[in-house]
N, C-alpha and C positions, 0 to 999 in steps of 0.2 A: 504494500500500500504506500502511496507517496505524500510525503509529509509538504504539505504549507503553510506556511506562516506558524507552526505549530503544531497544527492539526492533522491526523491523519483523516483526510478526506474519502471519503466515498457517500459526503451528502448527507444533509438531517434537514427533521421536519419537528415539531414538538409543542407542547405546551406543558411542559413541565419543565423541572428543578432540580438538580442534586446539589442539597446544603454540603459542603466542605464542612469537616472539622474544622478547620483551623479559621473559618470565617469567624470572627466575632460578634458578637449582640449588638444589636444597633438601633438606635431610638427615633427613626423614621418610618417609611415608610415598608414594608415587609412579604405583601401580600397584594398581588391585584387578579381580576377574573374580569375577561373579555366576553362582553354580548355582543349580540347582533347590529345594537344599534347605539349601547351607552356599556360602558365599565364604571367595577368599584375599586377603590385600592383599601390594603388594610393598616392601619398604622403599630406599630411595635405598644400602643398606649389602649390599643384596643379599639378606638373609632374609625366609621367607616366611611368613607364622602366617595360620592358617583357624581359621573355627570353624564351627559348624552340623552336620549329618551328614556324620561321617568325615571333616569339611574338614581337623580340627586336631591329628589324630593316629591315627598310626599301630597297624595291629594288637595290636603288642605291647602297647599300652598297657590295652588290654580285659582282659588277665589283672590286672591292677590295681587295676578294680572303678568305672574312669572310666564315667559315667554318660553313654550315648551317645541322643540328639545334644548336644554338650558346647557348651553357648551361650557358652563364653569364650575369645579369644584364644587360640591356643597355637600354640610358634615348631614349624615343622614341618623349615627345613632353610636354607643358608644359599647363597650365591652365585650364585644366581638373577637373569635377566637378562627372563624371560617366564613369562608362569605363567594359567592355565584353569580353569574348571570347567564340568563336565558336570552329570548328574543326580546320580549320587554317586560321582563318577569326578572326580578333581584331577589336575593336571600341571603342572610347572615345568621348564625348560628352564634349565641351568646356562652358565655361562660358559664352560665348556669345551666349548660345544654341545653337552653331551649330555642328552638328554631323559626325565624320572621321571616318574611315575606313581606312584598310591595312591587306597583307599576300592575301590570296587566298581563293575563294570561290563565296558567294552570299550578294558581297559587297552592296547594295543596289544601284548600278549603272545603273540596267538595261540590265545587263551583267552576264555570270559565267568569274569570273578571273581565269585562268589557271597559269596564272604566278606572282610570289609574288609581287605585289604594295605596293609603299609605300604610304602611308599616302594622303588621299585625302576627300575634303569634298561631305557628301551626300547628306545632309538636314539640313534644318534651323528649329528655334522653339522645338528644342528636351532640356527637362534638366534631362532624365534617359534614360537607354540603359538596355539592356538584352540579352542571345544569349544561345543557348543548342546546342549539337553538340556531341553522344556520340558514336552512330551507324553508320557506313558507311560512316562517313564524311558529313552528314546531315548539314547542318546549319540553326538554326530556330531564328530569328534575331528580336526583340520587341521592341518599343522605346515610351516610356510618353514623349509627346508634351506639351510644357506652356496652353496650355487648358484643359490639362490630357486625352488627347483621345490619345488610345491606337491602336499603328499602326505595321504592322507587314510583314516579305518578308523572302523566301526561301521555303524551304521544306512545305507540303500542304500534304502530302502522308497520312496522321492522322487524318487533319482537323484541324492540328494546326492554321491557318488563321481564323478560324471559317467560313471556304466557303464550300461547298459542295463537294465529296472527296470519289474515290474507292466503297466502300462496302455499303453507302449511296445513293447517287448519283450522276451521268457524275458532273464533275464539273474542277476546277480549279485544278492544280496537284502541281502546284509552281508557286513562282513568282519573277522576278531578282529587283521589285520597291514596296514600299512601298503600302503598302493597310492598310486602315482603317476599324479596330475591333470593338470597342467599346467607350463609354465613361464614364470619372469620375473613373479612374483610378491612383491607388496611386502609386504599387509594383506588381512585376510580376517574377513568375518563369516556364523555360522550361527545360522537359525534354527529356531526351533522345531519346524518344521514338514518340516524338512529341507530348507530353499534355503538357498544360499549366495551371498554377494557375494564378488565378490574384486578389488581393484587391483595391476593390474599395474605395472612400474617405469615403463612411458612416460605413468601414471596414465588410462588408463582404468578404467572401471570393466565389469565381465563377471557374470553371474549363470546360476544354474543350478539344478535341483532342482523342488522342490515351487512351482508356480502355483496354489493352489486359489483365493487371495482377490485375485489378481492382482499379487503380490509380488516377480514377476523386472524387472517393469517393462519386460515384451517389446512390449509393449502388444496383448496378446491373451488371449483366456481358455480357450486350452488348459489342461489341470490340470495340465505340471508339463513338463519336459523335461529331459535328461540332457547335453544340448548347451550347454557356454557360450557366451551370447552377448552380446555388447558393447552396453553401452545408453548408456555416456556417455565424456565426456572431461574431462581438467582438474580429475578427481577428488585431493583430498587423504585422506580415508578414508571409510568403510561402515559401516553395524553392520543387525542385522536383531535383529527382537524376533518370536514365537510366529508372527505372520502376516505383519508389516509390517519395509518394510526403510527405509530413509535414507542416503544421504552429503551428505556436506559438500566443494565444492568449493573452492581452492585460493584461490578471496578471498571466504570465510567464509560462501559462501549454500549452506541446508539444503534438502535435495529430499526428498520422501517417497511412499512409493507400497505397494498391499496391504491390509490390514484398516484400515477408515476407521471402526471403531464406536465409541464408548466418545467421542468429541472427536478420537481418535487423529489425523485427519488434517481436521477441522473448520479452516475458513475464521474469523480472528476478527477481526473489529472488521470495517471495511468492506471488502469484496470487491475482489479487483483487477478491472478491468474486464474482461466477458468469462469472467470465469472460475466456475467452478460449485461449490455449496456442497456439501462433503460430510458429512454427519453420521453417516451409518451405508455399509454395504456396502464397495465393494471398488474401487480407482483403481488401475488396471494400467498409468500410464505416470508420469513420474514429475514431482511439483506442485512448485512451491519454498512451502517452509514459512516461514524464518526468513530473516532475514540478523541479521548483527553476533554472532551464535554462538558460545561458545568448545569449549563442551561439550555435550552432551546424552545422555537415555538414554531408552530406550522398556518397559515393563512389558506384561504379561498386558492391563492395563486402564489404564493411566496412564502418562503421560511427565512428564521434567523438562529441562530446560534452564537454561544459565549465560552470562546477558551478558558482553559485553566487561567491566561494569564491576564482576565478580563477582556479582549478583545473581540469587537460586535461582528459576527459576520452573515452576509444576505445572501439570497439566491431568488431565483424565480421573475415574475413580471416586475415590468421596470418601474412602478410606479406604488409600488408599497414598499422598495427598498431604503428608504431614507437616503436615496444620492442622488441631489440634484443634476438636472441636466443630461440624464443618461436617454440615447435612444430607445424608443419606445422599442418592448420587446421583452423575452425573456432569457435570465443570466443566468449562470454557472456561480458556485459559489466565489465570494470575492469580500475583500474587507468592509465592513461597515463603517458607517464614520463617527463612532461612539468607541473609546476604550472605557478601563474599569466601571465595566457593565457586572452583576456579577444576578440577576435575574432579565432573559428577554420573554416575552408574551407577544403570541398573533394571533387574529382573529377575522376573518374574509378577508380587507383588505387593509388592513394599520393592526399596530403593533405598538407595544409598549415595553420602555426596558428602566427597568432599576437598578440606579449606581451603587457605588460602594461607598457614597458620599448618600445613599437612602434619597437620593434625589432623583426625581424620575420624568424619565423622555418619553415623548410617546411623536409617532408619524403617519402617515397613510392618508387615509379615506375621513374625510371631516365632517360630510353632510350632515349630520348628524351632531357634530360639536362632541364626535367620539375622543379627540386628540388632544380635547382640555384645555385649548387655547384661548377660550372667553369668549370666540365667535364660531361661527359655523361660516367652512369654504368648501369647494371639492374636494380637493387634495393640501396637505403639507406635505413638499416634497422634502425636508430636511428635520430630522431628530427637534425638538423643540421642549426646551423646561415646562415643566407642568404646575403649578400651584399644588401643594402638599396641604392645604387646607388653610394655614396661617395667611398663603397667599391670596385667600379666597374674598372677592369682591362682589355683594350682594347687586345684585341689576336694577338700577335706578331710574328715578323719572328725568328725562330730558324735553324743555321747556324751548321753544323758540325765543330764541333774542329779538326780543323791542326794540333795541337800540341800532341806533343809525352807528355808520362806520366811517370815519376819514382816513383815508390812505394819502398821508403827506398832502394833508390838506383838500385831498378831493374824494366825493364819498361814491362809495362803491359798495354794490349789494351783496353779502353773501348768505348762507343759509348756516347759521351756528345754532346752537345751544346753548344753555346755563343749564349747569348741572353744580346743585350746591354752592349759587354764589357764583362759579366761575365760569367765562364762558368757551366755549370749545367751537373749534374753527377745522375745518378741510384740511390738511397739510399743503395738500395741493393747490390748494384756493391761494393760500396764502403764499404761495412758492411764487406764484405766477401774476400775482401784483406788485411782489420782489423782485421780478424780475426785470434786469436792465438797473437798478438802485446800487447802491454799495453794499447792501447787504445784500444780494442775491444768493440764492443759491438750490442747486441742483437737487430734485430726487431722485432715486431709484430704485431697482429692487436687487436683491445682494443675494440672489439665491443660494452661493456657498455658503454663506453665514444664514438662511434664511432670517437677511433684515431689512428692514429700510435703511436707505444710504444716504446720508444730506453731506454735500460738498459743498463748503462755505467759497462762494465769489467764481464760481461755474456761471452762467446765464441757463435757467430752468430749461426744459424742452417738455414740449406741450403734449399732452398721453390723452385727451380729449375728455369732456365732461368736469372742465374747469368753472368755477363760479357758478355751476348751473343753480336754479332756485326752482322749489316745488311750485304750484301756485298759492296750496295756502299750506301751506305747514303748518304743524300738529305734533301735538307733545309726543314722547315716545317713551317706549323702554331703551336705554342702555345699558348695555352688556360689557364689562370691565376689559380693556384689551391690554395681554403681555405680550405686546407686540418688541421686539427689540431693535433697537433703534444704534445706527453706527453715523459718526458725525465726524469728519473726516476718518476715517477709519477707525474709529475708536467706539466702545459702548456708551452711551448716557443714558438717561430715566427722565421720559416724558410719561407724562398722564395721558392716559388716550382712552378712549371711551368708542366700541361699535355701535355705532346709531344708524337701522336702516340701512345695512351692508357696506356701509360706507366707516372710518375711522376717522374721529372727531381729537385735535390733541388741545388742549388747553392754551388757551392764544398765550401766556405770560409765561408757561413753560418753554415756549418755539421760542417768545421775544428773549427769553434769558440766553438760550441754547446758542441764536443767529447774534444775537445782540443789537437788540432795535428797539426804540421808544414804544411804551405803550401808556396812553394819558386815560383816564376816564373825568371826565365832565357830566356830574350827577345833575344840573342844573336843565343840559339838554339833552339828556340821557344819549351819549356820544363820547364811541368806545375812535380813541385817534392811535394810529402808527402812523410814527414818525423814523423815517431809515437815515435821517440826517443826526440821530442823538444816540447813543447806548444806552442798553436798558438800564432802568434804576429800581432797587428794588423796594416796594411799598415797605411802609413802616409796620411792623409786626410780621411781617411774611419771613420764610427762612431765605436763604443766598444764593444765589443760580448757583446752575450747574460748570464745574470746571469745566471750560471749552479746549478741546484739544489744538492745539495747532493746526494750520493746512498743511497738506504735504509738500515736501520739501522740494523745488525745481528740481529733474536731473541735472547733474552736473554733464558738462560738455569736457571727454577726455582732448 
């Protein structure tokens, strides 16, 4: 097998973990679980904050006027020991073994919830959770009880429950309350398609459910069985993505078996001898992908992985790999652009990975505001810091500015807000009545750093949709943005606020940032820049931001 960067290569897929001894305790962040549509994370303190659809709050809070799917942090509840997510069904398992529920679906109530719930208890005696959820809004819901028997409710369509099931025979089709599986169960993973892996305490490993792409690893292409059956030994944990499943044995070698398209289960660098190259279809028994592995996770179309020596690595469609700029398409494994990682998580299309600083990246697919960035886009194409909860900024009301505006003495309209007192301006807007003044200066987008780029004493270039105005604008929600901002090449900390898909930054934070007069005249309610003075800072307020220098001319050798 041929060694890269480390690793001996032959491919992984995962969503699971091997904790290292020699990791130490750490009082961040610990624990997170990817749904369909929102994730939770779990904190070392025991609290749990989601965001994405209904991840991050409860019912009650929609009478509120919270704009749902809410892309931001929010704490949902505290002492939490395991925690899940479905399609748009979450759960967490408290300390006192008892097990919650909230969002929408096949809460284990006895019930389908049509309408988002918050937070209520199911069942007593649980201290693990588990949920898959990738097709059709499926939800396949598992939970180890203080006995270890393995109980399980929803979807049945595969044989996920291990009952009797379509193409087998008449049998049970779903279920809204818990049913008992099995027993002497450690870890457990579902996936999308309705199979299940599960380890048992004497660490084998057992599978069941849906086989369409060859995924139980029975090594047969039956479509699916209700019968678990034992396919390995010496297992440390499992995890299974949409069609494909993996574990990781107990001295760090990764097995993988199931939908081989996308690179998913691709052979890289030189072949082990004998062995056969997969690029597309379906491998029913099961391959060793990886050794020296700490973590890994598998996606719709992409996987990721983390060496022994923390280092992030991708494969698969080019558009859930956190690396900007790459051609569209699908890759071969290759570096990621994140080191000491020392947890990565995927889920369809984004992914999320935990430092060894407990501080956590997440990238991919955004619709949704899965990514944590305070807004909902398509895509992030680059690794992006998450709010860990402290960072977490409740979504506020944004108010239309009254106030007329003079730009060096001549007024000029734009569409701002007041939020809290201050008022929040276009970046762009303001670039672009800067421009041609002494204080001009350029935006951009910094896609290797995913930030905004402002070059102080550039002349702007126009991206269209400058100054535009609503006809009657209308208070809104705003949604906190950690948008990172670089000012001749360097980081700074502007306020910025998404309002209406658009990012609003606080005009006296740019004015500190560029350095321009900003006057307020309460008498004729008339907000003035002035680009002929440097800012001055109001009395009581704190002291702009250090401004980097601009970059230094080349020298002419």
């Amino acid at each position: 097998m041929k060694k890269l960067f480390g690793i001996t290569l032959i491919m992984a897929v995962v969503a699971l973990s091997v904790t290292l001894a020699a990791v130490a305790a750490d009082v961040g962040v610990k624990d997170a679980a990817l749904g369909q549509y929102g994730m939770l994370v779990l904190k070392n303190d025991g609290s749990v904050w989601g965001w994405g659809s209904n991840a991050g709050y409860p019912k009650n809070l929609h009478a509120a006027g919270i704009i749902e799917p809410d892309p931001s942090p929010r704490k949902v509840m505290e002492d939490a020991i395991s925690i899940a997510a479905g399609s748009n069904a979450y759960f967490a398992a408290k300390s006192d073994n008892s097990l919650w529920a909230w969002g929408m679906g096949t809460l284990g109530n006895g019930k389908y919830t049509s309408d988002p719930a918050e937070p209520f208890e199911v069942m007593t005696g649980v201290k693990a959770v588990y949920a898959g959820s990738w097709v059709a809004g499926n939800n396949y819901v598992f939970v180890i009880r203080t006995d270890n028997s393995l109980w399980g409710w929803g979807s049945n369509e595969s044989g996920s429950l291990a009952a009797p099931f379509g193409f087998e025979a008449p049998g049970m089709t779903d279920s809204d309350k818990p049913v008992k599986i099995m027993d002497d169960v450690r870890h457990v993973a579902v996936g999308g398609l309705g199979h299940v892996l599960a380890v048992k305490t004497d660490d084998t490993l057992w599978t069941w459910g849906d086989n369409t792409y060859g995924q139980l690893g029975q090594g047969t292409d039956k479509p699916g069985s209700y019968t678990p059956k034992k396919i390995a030994d010496n297992v440390e944990t499992c995890a299974a993505g949409v069609a494909t499943s993996l574990f990781i044995t107990k001295n760090h070698k990764l097995y993988g078996f199931g939908d081989a398209s996308y690179h998913l289960l691709n052979q890289v660098g030189a072949p082990t001898p004998g062995a056969v190259e997969v690029i597309g279809g379906k491998w029913d028994t099961p391959r060793l992908l990886l050794e020296n592995v700490i973590s890994a996770g598998i996606g719709y179309m992409h996987g990721a992985a983390v060496d022994t020596q923390g280092q992030l690595y991708v494969w698969g469609d080019s558009e859930s790999l956190g690396i900007p700029n790459l051609q569209f398409g699908a890759y071969s494994v290759r570096k990621g652009t994140l080191t000491s990682v020392k947890k990565v998580f995927a889920h369809e299309n984004y992914s999320l990975a935990i430092m060894n600083d407990n501080s956590v990246y997440a990238w991919g697919d955004n619709s949704n505001g899965q990514v944590g960035t305070g807004t909902r886009s398509k895509n992030v194409a680059a690794p992006v810091k998450v709010g860990e909860g402290g960072d977490y900024h409740p979504p506020v009301a944004a108010v239309p500015t009254s106030s007329k505006v003079l730009v060096n003495g001549k007024p000029v309209t734009f569409e701002a807000y007041n939020i809290g007192g201050n008022n929040y301006f276009k970046l762009r807007d303001i670039a672009i009545v800067l421009s041609g003044t002494e204080k001009q200066f350029e935006v951009a987008w910094d896609g290797a750093n995913n930030a905004i780029s402002l070059t102080m004493g550039n002349h702007y270039t126009i991206a269209g949709g400058e100054l535009a105005v609503s006809a009657n604008p209308t208070s809104k929600t705003a949604a906190f943005t950690m948008s990172k901002i670089l000012l001749n090449g360097s980081e700074i900390k502007l306020t910025a606020y998404n309002i209406g898909g658009y990012n609003y930054f606080k005009l006296r934070d740019v004015a500190a940032a560029i350095d321009y007069g900003v006057t307020w005249d309460g008498a004729t309610n008339t907000i003035g820049i002035d680009t002929s003075t440097g800012y001055a800072v109001p009395s009581g307020t704190s002291t702009p931001p250090v401004i980097p220098p601009p970059p230094a001319s080349p020298q002419i050798q």
